[in-house]
C-alpha positions in Angstrom: 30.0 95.7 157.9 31.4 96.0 161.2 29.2 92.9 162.4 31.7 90.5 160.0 35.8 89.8 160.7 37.5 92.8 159.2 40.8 94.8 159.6 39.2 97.5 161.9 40.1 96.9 165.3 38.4 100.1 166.8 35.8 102.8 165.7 35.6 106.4 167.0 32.2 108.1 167.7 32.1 111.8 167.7 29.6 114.7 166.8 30.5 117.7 164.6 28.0 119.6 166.6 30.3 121.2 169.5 27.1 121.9 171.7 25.2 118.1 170.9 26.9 114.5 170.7 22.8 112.9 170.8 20.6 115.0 172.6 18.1 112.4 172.8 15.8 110.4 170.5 13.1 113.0 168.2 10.3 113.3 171.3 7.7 114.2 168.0 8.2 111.0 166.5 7.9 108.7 170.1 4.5 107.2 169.6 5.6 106.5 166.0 8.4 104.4 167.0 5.9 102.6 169.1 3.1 102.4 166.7 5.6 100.8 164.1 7.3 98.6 166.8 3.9 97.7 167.5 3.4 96.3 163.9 6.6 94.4 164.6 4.7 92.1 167.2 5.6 94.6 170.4 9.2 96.3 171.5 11.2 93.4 171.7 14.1 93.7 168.6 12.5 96.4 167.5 13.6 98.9 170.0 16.7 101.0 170.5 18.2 98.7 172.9 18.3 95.8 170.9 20.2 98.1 168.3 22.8 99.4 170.6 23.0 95.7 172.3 24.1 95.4 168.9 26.6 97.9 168.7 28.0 96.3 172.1 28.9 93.1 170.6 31.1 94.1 167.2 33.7 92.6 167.3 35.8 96.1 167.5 36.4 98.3 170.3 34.0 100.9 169.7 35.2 104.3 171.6 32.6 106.9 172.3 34.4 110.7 172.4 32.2 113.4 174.0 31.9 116.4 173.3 28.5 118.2 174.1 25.8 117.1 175.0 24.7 113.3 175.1 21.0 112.6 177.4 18.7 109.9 177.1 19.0 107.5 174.0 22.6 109.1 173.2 23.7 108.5 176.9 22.8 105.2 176.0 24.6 105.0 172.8 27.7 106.0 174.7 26.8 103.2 177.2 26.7 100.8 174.9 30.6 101.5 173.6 33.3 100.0 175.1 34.9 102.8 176.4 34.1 106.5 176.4 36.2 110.0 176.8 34.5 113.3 177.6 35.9 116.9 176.9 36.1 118.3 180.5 34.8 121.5 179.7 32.2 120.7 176.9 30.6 117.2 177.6 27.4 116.6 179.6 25.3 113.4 180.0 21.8 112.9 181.6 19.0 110.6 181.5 16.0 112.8 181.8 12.9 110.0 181.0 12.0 110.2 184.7 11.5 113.8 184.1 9.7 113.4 181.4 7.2 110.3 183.1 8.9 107.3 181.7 11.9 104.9 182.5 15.1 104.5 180.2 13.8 102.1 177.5 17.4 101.5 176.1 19.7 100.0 178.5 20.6 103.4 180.5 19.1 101.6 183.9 21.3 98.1 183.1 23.9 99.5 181.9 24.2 102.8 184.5 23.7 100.3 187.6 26.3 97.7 186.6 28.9 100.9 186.3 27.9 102.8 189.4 26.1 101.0 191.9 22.4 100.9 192.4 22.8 104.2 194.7 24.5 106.6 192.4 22.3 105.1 188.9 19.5 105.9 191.6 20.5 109.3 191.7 21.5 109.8 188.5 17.9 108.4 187.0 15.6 109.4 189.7 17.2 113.0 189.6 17.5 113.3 185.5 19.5 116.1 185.7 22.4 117.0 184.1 26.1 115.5 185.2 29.2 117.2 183.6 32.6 115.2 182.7 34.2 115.3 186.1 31.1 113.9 188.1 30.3 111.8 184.8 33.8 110.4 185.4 33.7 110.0 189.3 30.9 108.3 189.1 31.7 105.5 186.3 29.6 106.9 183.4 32.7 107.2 181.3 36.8 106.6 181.6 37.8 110.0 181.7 37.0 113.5 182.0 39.8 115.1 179.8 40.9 118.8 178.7 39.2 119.7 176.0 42.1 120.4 174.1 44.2 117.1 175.0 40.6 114.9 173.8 41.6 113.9 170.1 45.2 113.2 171.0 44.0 111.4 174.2 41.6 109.4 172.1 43.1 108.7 168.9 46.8 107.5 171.4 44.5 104.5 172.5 42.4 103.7 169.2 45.9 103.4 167.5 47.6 102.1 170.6 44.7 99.2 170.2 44.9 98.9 166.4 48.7 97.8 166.9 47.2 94.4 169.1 46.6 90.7 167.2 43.1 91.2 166.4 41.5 87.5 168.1 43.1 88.7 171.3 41.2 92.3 171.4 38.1 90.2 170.4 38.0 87.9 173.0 39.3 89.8 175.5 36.3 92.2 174.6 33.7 89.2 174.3 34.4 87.9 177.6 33.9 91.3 179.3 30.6 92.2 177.3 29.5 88.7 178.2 30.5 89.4 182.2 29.0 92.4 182.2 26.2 93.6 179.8 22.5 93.2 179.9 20.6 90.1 178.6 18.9 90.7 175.8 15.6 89.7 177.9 16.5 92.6 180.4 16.7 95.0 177.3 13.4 94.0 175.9 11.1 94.3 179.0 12.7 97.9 179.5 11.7 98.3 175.8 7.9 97.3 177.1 7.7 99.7 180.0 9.2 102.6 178.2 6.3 102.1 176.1 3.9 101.6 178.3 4.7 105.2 179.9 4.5 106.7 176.4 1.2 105.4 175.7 -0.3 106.2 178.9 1.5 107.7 181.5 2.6 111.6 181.8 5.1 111.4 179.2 2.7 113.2 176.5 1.8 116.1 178.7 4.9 116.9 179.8 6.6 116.6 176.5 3.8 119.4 175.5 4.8 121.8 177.9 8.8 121.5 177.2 7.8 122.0 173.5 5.9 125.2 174.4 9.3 126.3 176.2 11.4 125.3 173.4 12.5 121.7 173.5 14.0 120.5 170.4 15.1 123.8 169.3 18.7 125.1 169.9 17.8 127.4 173.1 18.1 127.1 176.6 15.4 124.6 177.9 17.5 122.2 174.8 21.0 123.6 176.4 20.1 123.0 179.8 17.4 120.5 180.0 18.3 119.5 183.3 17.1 122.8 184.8 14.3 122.8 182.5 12.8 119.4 183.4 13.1 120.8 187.4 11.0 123.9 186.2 8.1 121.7 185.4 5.1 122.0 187.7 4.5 118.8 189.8 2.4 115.9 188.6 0.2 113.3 189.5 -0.4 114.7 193.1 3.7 115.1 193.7 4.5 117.8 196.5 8.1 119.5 197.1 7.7 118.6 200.1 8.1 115.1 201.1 9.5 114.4 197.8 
């Protein structure tokens, strides 16, 4: 619906859940998403970031508002909106694949190194740790780190404030700046293809086995703090501390 001209000029995107916005995509169900995109002639449309290269181009202002936490695929959602706010207190982002043996198959390395610069989206994918609202907002990863309880009237100020605006100017004043700035579609779909590739036959499967014996995907601490968790893991493929 929101692909066609309508009378929306700009959708909010929250989470009920106070402690999760998109954790990250179901790690059980990986090598299903591959076997099926598979069956689909390879990655290419058929992968996340062709979705949310979707959800970049509506022609509304889509605005992302954080609360918990949003890693992997759902930092990539958020990536893929316009514009994003984050409770200060309550909102964390990561993008833990190269913890897990992969690369972000979703945009997260386009889209973070057009916002940050290649040294901090570096850091931020080569670490895969966890980055709270102010660093999130120092670095570029969203507009603004606000105070929890300021968030909804910070948010829905602009989403009305934009709503007010002749519609053709919002969307081509948004067009032009998705078209400066986003990702090709080609760049999306080779990321699609290496993502893949780790899944099927790099360290992605073992590590994801030992996080699940910890408790990943359950609402507990290695879920909660992922970041810490992912550090915790012994080293692989011949990786030393020190040197690293």
């Amino acid at each position: 619906m929101l692909e066609e001209p309508s009378e929306f000029r700009a959708v909010v995107f929250d989470s009920a859940d106070p402690d999760f916005f998109m954790p990250h995509v179901d790690l059980t169900k990986v090598a299903e998403y591959t076997a099926e995109a598979a069956k689909a002639g390879g990655p290419g449309d058929a992968s996340l970031g062709m979705l949310f290269q979707r959800l970049s181009r509506l022609p509304v202002v889509t605005i992302g508002k954080l609360r918990g936490r949003a890693r992997g695929a759902g930092s990539e959602f958020l990536l893929a909106c316009d514009v994003r706010f984050a409770s200060r207190e309550h909102a964390v982002l990561g993008q833990p694949e190269v913890g897990f043996g992969a690369s972000p198959g979703a945009g997260g390395v386009q889209r973070l190194a057009r916002l940050m610069g290649a040294g901090r989206a570096l850091e931020v994918l080569l670490g895969a740790d966890d980055y709270d609202a102010e660093l999130a907002e120092r670095y570029g990863w969203i507009n603004r780190a606000v105070p929890d309880a300021e968030l909804d009237a910070v948010v829905d100020r602009f989403a009305h404030r934009v709503a007010r605006f002749p519609a053709d100017a919002v969307v081509a004043t948004k067009a032009t700046v998705v078209h400066a700035t986003a990702p090709s579609d080609d760049e999306l779909r080779a990321a699609a293809v290496v993502f893949q590739h780790f899944v099927r036959e790099g360290a992605v499967g073992r590590r994801t086995a030992l996080l699940m014996e910890r408790g990943l995907q359950t609402r507990g601490r290695t879920e909660l703090d992922l970041g810490e968790a992912l550090a915790a893991l012994p080293p692989d493929d011949g990786a030393h501390d020190e040197g690293a």
